[in-house]
C-alpha positions in Angstrom: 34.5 54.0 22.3 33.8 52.1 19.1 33.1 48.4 19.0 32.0 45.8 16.0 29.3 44.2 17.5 26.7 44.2 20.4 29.2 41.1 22.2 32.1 43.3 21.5 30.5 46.0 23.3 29.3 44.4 26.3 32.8 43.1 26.7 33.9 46.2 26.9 31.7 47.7 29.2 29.4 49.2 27.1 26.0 48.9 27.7 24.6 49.5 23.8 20.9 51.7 23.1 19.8 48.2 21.6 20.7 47.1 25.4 19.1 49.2 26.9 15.9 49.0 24.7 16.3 45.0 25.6 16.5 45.7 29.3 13.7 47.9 29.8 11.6 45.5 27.9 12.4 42.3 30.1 12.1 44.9 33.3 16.2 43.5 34.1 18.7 46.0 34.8 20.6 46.7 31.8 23.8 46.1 33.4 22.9 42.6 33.8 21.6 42.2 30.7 25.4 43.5 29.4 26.6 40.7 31.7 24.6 38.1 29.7 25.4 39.4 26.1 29.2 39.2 27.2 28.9 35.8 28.7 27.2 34.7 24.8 23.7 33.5 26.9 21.9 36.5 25.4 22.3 37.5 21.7 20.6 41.1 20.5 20.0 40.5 16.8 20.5 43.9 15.2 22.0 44.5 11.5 23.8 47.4 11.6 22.1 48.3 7.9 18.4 47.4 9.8 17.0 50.7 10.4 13.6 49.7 11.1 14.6 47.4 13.9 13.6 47.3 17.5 15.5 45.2 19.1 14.6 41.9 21.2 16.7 39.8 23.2 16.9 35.8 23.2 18.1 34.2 26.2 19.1 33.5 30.0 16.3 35.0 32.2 14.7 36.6 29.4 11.0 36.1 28.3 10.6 33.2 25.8 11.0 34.7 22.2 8.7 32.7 19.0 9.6 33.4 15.8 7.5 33.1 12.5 8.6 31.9 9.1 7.6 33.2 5.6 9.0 33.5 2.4 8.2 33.4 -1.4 9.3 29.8 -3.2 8.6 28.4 -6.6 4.6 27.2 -6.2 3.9 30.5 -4.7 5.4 33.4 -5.9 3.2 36.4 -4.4 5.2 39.1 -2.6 2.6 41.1 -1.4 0.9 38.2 0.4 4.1 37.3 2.5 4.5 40.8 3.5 0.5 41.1 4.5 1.7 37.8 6.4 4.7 39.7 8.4 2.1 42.7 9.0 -0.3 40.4 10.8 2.7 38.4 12.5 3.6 42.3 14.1 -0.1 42.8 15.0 0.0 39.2 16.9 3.1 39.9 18.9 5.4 37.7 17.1 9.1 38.6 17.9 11.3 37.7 15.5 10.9 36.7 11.3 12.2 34.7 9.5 12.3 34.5 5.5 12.6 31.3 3.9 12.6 32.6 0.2 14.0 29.9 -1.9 12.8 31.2 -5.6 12.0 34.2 -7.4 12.5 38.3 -6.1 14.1 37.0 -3.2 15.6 40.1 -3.0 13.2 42.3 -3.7 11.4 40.9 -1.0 13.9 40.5 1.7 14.4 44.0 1.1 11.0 44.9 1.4 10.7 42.8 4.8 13.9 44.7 6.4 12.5 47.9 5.2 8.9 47.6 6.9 9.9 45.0 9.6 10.2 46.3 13.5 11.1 42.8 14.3 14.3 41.0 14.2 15.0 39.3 11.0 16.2 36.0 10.2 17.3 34.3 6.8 18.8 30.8 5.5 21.7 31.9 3.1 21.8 28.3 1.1 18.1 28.5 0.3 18.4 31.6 -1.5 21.8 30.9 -3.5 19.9 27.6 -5.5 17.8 29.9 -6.8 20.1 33.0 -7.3 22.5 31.5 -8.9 20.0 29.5 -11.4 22.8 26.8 -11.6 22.7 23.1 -10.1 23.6 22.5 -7.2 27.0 20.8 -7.6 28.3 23.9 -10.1 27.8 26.4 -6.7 31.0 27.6 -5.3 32.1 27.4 -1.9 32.6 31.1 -2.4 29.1 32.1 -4.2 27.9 30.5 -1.3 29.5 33.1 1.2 28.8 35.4 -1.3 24.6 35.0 -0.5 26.0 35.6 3.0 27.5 38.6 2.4 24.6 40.2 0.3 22.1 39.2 2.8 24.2 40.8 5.6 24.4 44.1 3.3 20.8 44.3 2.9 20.1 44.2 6.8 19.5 40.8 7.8 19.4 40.6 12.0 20.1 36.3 12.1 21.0 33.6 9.8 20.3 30.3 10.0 23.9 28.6 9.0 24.4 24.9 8.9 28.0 24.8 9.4 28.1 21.3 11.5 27.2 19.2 9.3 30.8 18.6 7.8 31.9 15.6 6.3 32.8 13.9 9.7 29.3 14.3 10.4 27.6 13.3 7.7 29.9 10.1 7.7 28.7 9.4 11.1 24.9 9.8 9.5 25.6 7.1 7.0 26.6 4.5 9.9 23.4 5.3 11.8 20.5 5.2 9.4 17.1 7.0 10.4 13.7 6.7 9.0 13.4 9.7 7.6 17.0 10.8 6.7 17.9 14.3 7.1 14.8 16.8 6.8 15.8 19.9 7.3 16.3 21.8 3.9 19.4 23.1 4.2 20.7 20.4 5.6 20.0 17.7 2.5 21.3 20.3 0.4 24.7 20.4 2.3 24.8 16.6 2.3 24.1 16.6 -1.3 26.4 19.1 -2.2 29.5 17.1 -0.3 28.3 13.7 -1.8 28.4 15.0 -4.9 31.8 17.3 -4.8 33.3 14.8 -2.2 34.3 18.4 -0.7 34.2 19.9 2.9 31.3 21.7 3.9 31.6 25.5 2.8 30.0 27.0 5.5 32.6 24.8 7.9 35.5 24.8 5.8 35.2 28.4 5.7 34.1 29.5 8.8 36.6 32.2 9.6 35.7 33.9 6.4 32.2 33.8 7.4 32.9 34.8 10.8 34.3 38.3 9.3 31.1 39.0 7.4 28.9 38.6 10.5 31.6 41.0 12.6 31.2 43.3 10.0 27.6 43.5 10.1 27.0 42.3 13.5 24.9 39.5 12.0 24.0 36.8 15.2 24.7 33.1 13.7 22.1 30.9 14.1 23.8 27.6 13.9 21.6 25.4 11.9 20.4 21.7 13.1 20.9 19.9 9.9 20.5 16.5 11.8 17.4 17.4 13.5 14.6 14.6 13.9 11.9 14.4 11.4 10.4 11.5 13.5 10.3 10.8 17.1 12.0 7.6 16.2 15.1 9.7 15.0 15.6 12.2 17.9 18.8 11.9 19.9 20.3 9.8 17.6 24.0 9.8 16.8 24.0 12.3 14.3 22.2 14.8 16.4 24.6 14.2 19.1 27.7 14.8 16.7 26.0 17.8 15.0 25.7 19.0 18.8 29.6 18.6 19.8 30.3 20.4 16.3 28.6 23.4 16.8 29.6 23.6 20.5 33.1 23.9 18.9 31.9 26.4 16.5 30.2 28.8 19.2 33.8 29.5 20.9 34.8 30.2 17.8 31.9 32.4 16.9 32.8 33.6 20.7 36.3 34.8 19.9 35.4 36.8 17.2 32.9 38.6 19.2 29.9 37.0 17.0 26.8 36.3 18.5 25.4 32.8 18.3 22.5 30.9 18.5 22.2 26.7 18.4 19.4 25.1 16.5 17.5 22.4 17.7 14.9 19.5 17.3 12.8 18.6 15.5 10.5 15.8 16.2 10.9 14.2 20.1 9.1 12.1 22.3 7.7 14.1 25.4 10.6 12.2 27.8 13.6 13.2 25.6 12.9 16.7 25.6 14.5 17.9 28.9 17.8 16.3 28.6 18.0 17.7 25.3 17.9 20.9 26.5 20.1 19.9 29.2 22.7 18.4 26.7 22.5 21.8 24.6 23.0 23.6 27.3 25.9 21.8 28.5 27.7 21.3 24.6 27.3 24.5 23.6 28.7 26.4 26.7 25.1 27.9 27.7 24.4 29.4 24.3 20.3 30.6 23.7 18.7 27.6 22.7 16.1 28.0 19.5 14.2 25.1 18.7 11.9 23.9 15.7 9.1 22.3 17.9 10.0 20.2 19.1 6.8 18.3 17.8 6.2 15.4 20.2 4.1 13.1 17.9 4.4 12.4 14.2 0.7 11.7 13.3 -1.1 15.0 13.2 -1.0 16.5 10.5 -3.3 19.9 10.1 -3.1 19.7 14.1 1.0 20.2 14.1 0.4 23.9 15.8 -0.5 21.9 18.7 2.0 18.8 18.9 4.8 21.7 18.5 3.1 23.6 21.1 3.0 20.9 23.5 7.1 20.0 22.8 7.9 24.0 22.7 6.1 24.4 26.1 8.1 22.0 27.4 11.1 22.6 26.4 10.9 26.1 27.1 10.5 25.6 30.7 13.8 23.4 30.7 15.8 25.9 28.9 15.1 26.6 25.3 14.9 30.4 24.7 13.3 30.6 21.3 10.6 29.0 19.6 9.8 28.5 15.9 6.0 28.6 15.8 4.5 26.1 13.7 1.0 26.4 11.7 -1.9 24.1 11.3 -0.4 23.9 7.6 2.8 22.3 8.8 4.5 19.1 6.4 1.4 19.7 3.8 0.9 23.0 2.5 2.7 27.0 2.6 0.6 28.3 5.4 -2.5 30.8 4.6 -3.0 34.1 6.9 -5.3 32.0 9.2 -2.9 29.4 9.5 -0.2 31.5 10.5 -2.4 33.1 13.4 -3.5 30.0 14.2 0.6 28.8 14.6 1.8 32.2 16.2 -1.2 31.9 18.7 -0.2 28.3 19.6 3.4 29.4 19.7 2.6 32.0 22.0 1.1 30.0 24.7 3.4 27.4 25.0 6.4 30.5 25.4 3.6 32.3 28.0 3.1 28.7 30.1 7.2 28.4 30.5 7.9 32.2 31.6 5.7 31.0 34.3 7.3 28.2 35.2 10.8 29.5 34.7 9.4 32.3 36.9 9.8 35.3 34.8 8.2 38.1 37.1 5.8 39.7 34.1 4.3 36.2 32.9 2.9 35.3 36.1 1.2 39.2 36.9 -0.5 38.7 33.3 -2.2 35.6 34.8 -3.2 37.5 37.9 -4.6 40.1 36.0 -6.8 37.4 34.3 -7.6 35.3 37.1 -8.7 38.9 39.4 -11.2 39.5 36.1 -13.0 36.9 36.3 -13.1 36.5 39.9 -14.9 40.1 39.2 -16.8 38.5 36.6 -15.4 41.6 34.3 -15.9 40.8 31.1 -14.4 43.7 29.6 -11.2 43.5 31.7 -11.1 39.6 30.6 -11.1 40.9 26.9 -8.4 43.1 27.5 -5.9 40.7 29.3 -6.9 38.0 27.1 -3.9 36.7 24.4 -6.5 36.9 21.6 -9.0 39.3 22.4 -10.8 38.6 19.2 -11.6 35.2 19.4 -12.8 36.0 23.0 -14.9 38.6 22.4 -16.4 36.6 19.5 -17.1 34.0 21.4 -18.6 36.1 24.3 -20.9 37.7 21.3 -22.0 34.3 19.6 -23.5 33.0 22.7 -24.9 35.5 25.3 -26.6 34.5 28.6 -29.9 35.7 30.4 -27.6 36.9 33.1 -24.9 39.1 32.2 -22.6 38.6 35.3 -22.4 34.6 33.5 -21.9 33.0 30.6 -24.0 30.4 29.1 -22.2 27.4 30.3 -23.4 27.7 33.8 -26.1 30.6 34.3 -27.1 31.0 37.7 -24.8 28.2 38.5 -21.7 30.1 38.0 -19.6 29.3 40.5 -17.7 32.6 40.3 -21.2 34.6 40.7 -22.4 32.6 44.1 -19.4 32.9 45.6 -19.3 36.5 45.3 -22.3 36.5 46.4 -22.5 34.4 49.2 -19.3 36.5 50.6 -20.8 40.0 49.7 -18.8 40.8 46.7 
């Protein structure tokens, strides 16, 4: 039975080898994982041209997914580095990448990334054709712009980020409703630019069905951007969010009927109290759709510290619904990030995805805290090591600071809690 993609498939009946590679994984049957992929509340990124590629899935029921972002731009250049970066993002545990290239061997080095990369991988199409094309923005055709689509879909790439709902009823509605810090995402002020200027529809909407028929082809999963996200608390849920929202709802069932995969893009910067009703509203507008959201940073005045405001947000929103989290790096609004920041970002990201598996109750998260707690209860150190998220930094800290007793650690000594009571019960 042949079938265009893995949502074409699973309507069919078939349960795919990148299904079942997904299912074992998550420890879910992988006929209900089918289920899910059919239904659009799972996507399986994988390129057809991605040979590397072992697959992940994003979704309903399934563990929460982070992703990590690198890319070469005009200040820095250096190849190499960004693919030392995505070797260290596969030794973390990262599960997805995503290449922001905007300048320079963008090519070279997306192809370089597919070629090595295990993990999904993700691209932003209108970053790459400002600098491909070498031309201003406002001489870039709708089609050249489909056309960065298509060559990135060639060359293997899993996702792309496409913002497609922010169209010219949109950004109209964004010009009633001013923010305080405009439109931030990237893409996005491009797209608004490029329709102010032209005083033409979005390409990416206006052409959608075209688009549509390169991801078939490829089985590329849309990840439909959020070019209205927050860039402040004071912006989030604003009216342009909300309208961004009810476009790309309308855009996944089209996505939907074409047997594309889809994921929706989300905040941004949000107070702690917004966060679960934005899940809930995403949910809701965009028929159940995985969820991947950019923080959400819940306070705008930490800078070097972002990893943890986005942590915080991403924790939270993960437990109320959001299936996939960008990570975000100590680096985050002032610099590219440096191989220390990014483990410092993927760590962060990390936790917050771990502390929501166990409160969404996903069977594995809450074992792996078992396993940590029954360590230490047995005051073994090694084992503790082992289970820990970063090894490294425990055992490092173990090393820099060693106690006269060995069954303690140098915060308590004899005191140890742990140690007495095991003792006091015969353990």
């Amino acid at each position: 039975m042949s079938y265009a993609t893995q949502m074409d498939a699973a309507r069919q009946g078939v349960i795919t080898a990148e299904m079942r590679t997904v299912a074992l994984s998550e420890g879910l049957e992988a006929g209900v994982l089918r289920e899910l992929v059919a239904k659009g509340q799972v996507v399986v990124p994988a390129n057809k041209n991605h040979r590397s590629l072992q697959p992940a899935g994003i979704g309903r029921g399934l563990k929460t997914k982070i992703n990590v972002n690198v890319g070469v731009s005009n200040d820095c250049c250096d190849v190499a580095q960004e693919l030392a970066k995505v070797r260290r993002a596969v030794e973390l545990k990262a599960d997805a990448v995503m290449d922001l290239s905007c300048f320079g061997k963008t090519r070279e080095f997306r192809r370089s990334l597919i070629e090595f990369s295990p993990l999904p991988v993700g691209t932003v199409p209108v970053y790459d054709a400002v600098g491909l094309y070498d031309k201003e923005l406002t001489e870039i055709s709708a089609r050249e712009f489909l056309g960065v689509v298509e060559e990135h879909a060639r060359d293997g790439v899993d996702f792309m980020t496409i913002h497609a709902g922010i169209n010219r009823e949109t950004a109209a509605r964004f010009k009633k409703n001013p923010r305080l810090t405009n439109i931030v995402s990237r893409g996005g002020a491009l797209l608004f630019a490029w329709m102010e200027r032209t005083g033409r529809e979005n390409p990416f909407y206006e052409y959608y069905e075209d688009l549509l028929a390169i991801c078939a082809a490829y089985d590329v999963t849309i990840s439909l951007g959020d070019a209205c996200r927050s860039g402040s608390v004071a912006d989030a849920t604003d009216a342009s969010q909300i309208q961004e929202l009810i476009v790309l709802g309308e855009l996944t069932r089209r996505a939907w009927e074409r047997n594309v995969q889809v994921m929706i893009e989300g905040p941004g910067h949000m107070a702690l109290n917004e966060i679960a009703a934005n899940m809930l509203l995403e949910k809701k507008l965009c028929h159940g759709a995985p969820f991947y959201v950019l923080g959400p940073l819940v306070t705008d005045v930490a800078p070097g510290y972002d990893h943890i405001t986005s942590a915080i947000g991403g924790a939270v929103a993960a437990s109320h619904g959001a299936d996939f989290l960008c990570f975000v790096t100590p680096a985050e609004h002032l610099r590219l990030p440096t191989l220390d920041d990014m483990k410092e970002g993927i760590i962060a990201a990390r936790i917050a995805a771990h502390a929501a598996d166990v409160a969404k109750g996903i069977p594995s998260a809450r074992s792996w805290d078992d396993d940590m707690s029954r360590a230490r209860r047995n005051l073994d150190w090694e084992a503790m090591f082992q289970t820990a998220l970063d090894p490294e930094k425990a055992r490092r800290y173990r090393s820099e600071s060693q106690p006269g007793q060995q069954d303690t650690c140098t915060m308590c000594g004899k005191m140890c809690a742990v140690r007495n009571m095991n003792q006091a019960l015969g353990g």
